[in-house]
C-alpha positions as CSV (number, residue, x, y, z in Angstrom):
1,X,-11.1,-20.9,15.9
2,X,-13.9,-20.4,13.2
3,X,-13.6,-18.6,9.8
4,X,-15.7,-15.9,10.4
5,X,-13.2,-15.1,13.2
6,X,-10.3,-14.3,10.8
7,X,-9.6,-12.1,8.1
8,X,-6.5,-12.7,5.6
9,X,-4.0,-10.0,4.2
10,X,-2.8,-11.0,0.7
11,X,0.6,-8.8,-0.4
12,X,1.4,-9.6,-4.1
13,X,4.6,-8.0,-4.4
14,X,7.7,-7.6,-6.6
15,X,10.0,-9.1,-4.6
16,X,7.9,-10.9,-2.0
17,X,4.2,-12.7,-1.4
18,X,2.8,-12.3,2.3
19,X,0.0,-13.7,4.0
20,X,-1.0,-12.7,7.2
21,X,-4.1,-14.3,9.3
22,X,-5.8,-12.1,12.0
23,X,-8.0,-13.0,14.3
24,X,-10.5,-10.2,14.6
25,X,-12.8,-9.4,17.3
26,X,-14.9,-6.2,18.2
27,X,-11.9,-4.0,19.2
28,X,-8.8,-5.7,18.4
29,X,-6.7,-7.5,15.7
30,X,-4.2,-10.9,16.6
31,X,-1.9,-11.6,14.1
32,X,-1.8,-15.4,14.3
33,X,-0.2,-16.9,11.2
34,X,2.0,-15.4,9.0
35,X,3.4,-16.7,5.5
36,X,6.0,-15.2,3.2
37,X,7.6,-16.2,-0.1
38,X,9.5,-15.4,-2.8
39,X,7.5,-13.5,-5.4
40,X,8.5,-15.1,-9.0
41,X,6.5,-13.7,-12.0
42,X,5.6,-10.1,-11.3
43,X,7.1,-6.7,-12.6
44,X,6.7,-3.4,-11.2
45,X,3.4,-5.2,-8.9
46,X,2.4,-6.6,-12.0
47,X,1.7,-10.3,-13.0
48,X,3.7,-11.0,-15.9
49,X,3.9,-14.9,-15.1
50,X,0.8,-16.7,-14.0
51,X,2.2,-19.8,-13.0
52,X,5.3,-18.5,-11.0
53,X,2.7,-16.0,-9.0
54,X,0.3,-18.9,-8.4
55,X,3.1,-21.0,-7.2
56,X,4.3,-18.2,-4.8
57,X,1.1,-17.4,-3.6
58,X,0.5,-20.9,-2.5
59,X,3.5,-21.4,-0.5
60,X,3.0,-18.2,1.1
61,X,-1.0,-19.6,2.1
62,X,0.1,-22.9,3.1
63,X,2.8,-21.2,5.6
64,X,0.5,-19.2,7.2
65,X,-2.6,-21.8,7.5
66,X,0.3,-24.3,9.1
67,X,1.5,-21.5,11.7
68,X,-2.3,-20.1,12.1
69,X,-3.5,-23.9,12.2
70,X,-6.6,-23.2,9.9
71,X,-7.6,-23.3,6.3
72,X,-7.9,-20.4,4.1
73,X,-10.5,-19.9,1.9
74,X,-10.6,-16.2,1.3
75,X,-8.2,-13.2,1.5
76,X,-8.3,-9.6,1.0
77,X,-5.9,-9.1,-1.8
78,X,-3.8,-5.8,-2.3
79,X,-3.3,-4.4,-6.0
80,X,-0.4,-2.0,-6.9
81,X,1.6,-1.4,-10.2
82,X,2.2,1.6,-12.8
83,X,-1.4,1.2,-14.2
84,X,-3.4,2.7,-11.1
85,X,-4.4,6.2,-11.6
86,X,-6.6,8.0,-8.9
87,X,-8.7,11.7,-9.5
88,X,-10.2,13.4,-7.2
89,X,-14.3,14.2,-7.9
90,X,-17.4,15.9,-7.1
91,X,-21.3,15.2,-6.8
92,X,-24.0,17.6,-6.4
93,X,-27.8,16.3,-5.5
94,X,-31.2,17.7,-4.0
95,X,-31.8,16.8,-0.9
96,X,-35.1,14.8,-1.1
97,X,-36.8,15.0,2.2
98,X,-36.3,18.1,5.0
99,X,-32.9,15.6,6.2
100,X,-30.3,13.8,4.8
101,X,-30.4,10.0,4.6
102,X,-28.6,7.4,3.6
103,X,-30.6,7.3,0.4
104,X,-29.2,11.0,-0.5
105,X,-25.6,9.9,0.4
106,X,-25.8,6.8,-1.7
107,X,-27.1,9.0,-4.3
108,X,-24.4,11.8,-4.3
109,X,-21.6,9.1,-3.7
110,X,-23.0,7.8,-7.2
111,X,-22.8,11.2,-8.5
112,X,-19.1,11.8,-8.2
113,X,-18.7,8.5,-9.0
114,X,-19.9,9.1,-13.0
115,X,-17.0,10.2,-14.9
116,X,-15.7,8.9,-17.5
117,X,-12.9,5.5,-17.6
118,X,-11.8,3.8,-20.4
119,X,-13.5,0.5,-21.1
120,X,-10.6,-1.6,-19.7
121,X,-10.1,0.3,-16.5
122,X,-12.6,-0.1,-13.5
123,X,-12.9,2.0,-10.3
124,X,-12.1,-0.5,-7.0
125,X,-12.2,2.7,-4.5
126,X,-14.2,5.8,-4.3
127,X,-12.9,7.2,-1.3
128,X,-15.4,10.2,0.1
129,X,-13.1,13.6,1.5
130,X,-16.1,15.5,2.8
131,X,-19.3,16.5,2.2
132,X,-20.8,20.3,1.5
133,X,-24.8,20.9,2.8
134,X,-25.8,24.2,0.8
135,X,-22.8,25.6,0.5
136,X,-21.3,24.9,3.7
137,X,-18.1,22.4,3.3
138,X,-16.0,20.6,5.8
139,X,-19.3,18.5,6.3
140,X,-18.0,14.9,7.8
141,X,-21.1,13.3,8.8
142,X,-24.4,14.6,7.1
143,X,-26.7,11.7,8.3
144,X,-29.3,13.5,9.4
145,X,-28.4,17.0,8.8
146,X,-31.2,19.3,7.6
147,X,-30.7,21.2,3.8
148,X,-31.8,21.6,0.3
149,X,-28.2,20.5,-1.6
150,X,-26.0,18.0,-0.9
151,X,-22.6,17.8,-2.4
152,X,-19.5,15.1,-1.9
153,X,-15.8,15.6,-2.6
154,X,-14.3,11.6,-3.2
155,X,-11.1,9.9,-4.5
156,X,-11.6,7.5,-7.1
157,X,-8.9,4.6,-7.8
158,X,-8.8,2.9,-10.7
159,X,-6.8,0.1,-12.1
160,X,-6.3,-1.5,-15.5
161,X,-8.8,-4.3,-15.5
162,X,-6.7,-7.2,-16.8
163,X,-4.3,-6.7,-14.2
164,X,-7.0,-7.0,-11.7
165,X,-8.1,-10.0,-13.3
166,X,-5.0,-11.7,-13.6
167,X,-4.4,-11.7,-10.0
168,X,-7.9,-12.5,-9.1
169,X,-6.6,-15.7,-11.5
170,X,-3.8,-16.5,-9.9
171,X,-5.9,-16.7,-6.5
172,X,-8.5,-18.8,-8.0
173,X,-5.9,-21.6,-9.2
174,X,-4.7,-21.6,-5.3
175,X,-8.8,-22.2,-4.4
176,X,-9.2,-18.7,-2.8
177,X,-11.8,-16.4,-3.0
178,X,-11.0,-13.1,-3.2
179,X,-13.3,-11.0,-1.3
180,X,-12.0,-7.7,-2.2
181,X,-9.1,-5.6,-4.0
182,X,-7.4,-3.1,-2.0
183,X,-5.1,-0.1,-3.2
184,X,-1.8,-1.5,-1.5
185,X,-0.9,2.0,-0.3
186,X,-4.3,2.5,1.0
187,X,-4.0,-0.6,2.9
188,X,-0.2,0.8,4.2
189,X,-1.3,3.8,5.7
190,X,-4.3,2.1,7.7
191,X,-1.8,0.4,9.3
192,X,1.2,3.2,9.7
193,X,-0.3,6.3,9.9
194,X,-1.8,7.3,13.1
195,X,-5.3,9.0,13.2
196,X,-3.5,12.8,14.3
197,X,-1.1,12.4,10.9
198,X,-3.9,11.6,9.1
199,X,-6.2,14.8,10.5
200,X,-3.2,17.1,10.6
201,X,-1.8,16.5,7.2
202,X,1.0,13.3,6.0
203,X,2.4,11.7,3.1
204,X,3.2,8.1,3.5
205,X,6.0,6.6,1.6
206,X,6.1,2.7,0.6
207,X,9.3,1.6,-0.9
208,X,9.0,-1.7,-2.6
209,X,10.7,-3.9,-4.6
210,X,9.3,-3.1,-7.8
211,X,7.0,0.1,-7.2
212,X,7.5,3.3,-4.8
213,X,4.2,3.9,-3.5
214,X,2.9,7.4,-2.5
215,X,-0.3,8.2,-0.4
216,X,-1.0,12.3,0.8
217,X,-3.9,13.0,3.4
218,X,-5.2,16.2,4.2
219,X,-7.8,16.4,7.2
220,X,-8.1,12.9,7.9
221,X,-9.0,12.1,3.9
222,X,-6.6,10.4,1.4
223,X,-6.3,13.7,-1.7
224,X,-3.7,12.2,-4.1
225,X,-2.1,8.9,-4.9
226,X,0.6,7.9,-7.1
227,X,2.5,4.7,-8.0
228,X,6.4,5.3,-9.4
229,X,7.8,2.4,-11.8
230,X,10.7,2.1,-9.6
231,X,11.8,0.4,-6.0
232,X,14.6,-1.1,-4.2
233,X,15.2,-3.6,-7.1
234,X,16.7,-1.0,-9.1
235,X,18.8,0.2,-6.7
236,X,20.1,-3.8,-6.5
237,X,20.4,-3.3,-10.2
238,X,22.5,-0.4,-10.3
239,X,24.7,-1.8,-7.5
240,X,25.2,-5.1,-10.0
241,X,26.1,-3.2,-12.4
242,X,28.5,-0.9,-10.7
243,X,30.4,-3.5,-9.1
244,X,30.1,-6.0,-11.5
245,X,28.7,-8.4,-8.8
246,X,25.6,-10.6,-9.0
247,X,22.2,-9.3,-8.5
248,X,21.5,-11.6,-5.7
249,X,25.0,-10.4,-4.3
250,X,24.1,-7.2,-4.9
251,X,20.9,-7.6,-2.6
252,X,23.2,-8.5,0.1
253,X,25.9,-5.9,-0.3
254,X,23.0,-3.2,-0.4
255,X,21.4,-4.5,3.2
256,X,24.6,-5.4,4.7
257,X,26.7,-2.3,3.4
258,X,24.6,0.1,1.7
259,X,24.0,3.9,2.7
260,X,21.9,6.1,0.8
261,X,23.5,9.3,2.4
262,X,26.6,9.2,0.7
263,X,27.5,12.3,2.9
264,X,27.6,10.0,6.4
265,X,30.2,7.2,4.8
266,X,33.9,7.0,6.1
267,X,35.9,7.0,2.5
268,X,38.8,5.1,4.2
269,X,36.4,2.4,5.2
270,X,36.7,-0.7,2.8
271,X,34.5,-4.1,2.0
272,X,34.4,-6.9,-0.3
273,X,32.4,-7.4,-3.3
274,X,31.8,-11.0,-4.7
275,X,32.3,-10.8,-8.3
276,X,31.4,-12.8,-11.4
277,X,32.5,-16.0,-13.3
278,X,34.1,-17.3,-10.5
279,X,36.9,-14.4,-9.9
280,X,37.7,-13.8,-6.6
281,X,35.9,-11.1,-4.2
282,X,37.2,-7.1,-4.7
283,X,38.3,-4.9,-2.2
284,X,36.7,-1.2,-3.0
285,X,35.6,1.6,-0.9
286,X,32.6,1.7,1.2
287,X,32.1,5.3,-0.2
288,X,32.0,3.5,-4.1
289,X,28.9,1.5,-2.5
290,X,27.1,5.1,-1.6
291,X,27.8,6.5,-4.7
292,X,26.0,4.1,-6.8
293,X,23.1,3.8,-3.8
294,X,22.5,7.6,-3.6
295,X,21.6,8.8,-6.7
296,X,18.9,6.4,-7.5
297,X,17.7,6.5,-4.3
298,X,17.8,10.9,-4.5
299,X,16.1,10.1,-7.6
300,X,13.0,8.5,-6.4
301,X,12.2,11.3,-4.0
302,X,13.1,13.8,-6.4
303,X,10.6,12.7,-8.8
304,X,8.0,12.5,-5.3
305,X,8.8,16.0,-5.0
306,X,7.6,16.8,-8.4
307,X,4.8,15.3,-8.5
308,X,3.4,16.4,-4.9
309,X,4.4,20.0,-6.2
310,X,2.7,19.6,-9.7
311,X,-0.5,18.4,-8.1
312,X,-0.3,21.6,-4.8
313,X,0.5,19.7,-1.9
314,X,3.7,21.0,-0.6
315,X,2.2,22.5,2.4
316,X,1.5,18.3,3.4
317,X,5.4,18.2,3.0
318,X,5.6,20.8,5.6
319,X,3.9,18.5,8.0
320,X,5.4,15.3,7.8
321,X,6.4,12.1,5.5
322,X,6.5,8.8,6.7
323,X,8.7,6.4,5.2
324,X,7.9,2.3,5.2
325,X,8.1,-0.5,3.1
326,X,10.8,-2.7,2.7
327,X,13.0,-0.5,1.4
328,X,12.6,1.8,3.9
329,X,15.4,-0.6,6.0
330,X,18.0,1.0,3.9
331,X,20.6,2.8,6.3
332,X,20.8,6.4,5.2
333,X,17.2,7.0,3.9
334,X,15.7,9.0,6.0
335,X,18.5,11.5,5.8
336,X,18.3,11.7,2.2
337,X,14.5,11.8,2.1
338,X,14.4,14.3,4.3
339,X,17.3,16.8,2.3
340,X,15.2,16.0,-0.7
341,X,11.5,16.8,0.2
342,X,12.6,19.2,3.2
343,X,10.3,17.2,5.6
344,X,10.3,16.2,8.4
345,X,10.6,12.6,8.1
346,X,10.2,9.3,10.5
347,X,10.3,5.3,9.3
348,X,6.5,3.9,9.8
349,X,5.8,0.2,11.0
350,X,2.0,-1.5,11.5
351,X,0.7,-0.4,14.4
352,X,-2.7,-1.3,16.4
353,X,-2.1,-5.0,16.3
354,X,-1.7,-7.8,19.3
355,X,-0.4,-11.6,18.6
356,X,2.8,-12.1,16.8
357,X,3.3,-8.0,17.4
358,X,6.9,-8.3,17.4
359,X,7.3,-10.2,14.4
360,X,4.7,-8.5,12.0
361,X,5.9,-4.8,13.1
362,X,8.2,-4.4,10.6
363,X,7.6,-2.2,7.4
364,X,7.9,-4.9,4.9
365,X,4.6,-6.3,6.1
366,X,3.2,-3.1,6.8
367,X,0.9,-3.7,3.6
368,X,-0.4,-6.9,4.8
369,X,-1.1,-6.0,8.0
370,X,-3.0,-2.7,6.7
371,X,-5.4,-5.1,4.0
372,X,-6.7,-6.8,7.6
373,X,-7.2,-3.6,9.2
374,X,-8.7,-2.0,6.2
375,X,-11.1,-4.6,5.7
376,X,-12.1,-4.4,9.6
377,X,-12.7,-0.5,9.2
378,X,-14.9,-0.6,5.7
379,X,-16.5,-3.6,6.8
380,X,-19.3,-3.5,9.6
381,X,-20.3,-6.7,9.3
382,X,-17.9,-9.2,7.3
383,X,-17.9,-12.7,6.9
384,X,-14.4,-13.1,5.5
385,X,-14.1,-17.1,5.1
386,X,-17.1,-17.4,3.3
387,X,-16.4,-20.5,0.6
388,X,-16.0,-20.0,-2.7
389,X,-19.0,-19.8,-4.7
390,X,-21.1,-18.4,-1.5
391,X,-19.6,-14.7,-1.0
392,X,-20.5,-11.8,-3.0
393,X,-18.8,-8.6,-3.0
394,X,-20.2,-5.7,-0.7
395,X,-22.1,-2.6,-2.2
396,X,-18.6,-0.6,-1.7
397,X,-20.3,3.1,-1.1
398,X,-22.5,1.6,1.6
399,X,-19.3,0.2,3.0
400,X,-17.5,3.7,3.3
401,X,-20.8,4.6,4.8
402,X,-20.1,2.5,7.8
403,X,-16.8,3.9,8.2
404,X,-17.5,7.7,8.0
405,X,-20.7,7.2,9.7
């Protein structure tokens, strides 16, 4: 097996680091080594810790080169946290010659691309929604099309740029190259959403540890993004405090025991909580569990809700919201998700992928899996295990180019 065969999926979360190796040919992607490890030194999918996250990060790598029996050199890493903001903007050019070419859409790419960041942000995607020749919109591939004016609708991301540098840090102290930074809920819906949610309208869902993270297309094209400061960790959190349990207890009692739809619980139905100090376990109510659960968990889609409505998309509500990350596992969710956003709902997993299938479909890696099968979409012709010093990073526009074209 040869490096320029494989393509590796860095997730840098909250609670967890995942690496996962795919073997990538012209049509299809094998998931042949996968590592995971417990993520020390971030906050809300944000380094706070550079030696804990290098330490993580390396365990995770040298897990999956053992199972994938290679060494890793590069990875595709994701980015998430409270600092990414996303707009929505517009270019206008003249179309130079009687057609368009790749010239004009470089150009008008570039043109929507000029507005106006602080000096410590920088823009890591500019996402084109369509394209307008002389007035007429809905334009999706204008190679070659005939006008005088040529106009682009994108989504730019942008993240603060010492966050972005402090995981690009951590990366280099474990030796690896770091061929590109992904939006993490980008990367999720590549791998969950299928091609008719994305055309018809969806929202995809990502509940983490540390971050909720929010993603809405409209005719096949991302239109809004948002990251909330707040995950399955704080649900563990409330649950601690409630019962007056340990957090890492509290973990357990929320997978084991925990129901978000506090409606579904039998209230004669009893469990045991561990408890602190070296007391012994309490006896409560399941129902005491699902009170503390729901509210938080009501919460984060509540504020979802808001947001979509503040920014005019509650017609993609109407059509669908897909629910994945970790915390999607929590029994109850999609019931309360759905009574909060009145929308259809359904729990999202990677799809598309052959190898260890069985053991990568599963939300929690559905971020991972989506960074392999994002780079494999922008990236025509990618060289992934380059070594370090020897890889430079691709013009990005010219790499949407590839993909809409």
């Amino acid at each position: 097996m040869h490096d320029s065969e494989l393509i590796v999926g860095l997730d840098i979360g909250t609670t967890k680091v995942a690496a996962i190796v795919g073997d990538c040919g012209p049509d299809n992607v094998d998931i042949v080594g996968i590592g995971t490890h417990v993520s020390r030194g971030l906050r809300r999918g944000v380094v706070t810790h550079i030696e804990h996250t290098t330490e993580s990060i390396k365990r995770a790598i040298e897990e999956a080169e053992l199972m994938a029996g290679c060494s890793i050199s590069t990875v595709v890493a994701g980015i998430a946290g409270t600092h990414v903001a996303s707009t929505n903007s517009h270019g206008i050019v003249a179309i130079r010659g009687n057609e368009v070419d790749e010239e004009d859409l470089q150009r008008v790419i570039d043109a929507a691309k000029a507005v106006a960041i602080p000096m410590d942000r920088e823009i890591i995607h500019v996402i084109p929604q369509d394209f307008i020749i002389d007035g007429q919109d809905g334009v999706r591939q204008p190679l070659g099309m005939s006008g005088v004016r040529l106009e682009a609708r994108v989504h730019i991301v942008t993240v603060a740029s010492a966050s972005a540098q402090n995981i690009l840090k951590c990366c280099e102290r474990c030796d690896l190259h770091v061929s590109e930074l992904v939006l993490q809920p980008l990367a999720s819906a590549t791998s969950v959403l299928s091609d008719e949610e994305r055309e018809f309208g969806a929202i995809l869902i990502d509940i983490g540890g540390g971050t909720t993270d929010v993603t809405v297309f409209r005719e096949g094209a991302i239109v809004h993004s948002l990251i909330l400061p707040v995950g399955g960790n704080h649900i563990s959190n409330d649950i601690s405090v409630g019962l007056r349990t340990p957090t890492s207890e509290a973990e357990l009692i929320k997978c084991h025991w925990g129901n978000a739809d506090r409606f579904a619980v039998d209230a004669n139905e009893l469990i045991q909580a561990p408890s602190v100090g070296g007391r012994p376990p309490r006896t409560l109510q399941r129902k005491i569990l699902s009170d503390i659960i729901s509210p938080r968990v009501e919460e984060i889609f509540e504020l979802i809700r808001q947001n979509i409505d503040e920014h005019g998309y509650e017609d993609v509500l109407a059509k669908g919201t897909v629910l994945t990350g970790g915390g999607s596992h929590l029994k109850g969710i999609s019931e309360v998700a759905a009574r909060v956003l009145n929308s259809p709902i359904r729990c999202g997993q990677p799809e598309g992928v052959g190898g260890l299938r069985d053991v990568v479909c599963d939300p929690k890696f559905s971020t991972a899996v989506g960074l392999i099968q994002h780079t494999l979409i922008e990236h025509t012709i990618y060289k992934p295990h380059v070594r370090r010093g020897s890889g430079q990073f691709r013009d990005k526009v010219r790499d949407f180019f590839s993909r809409v074209f």
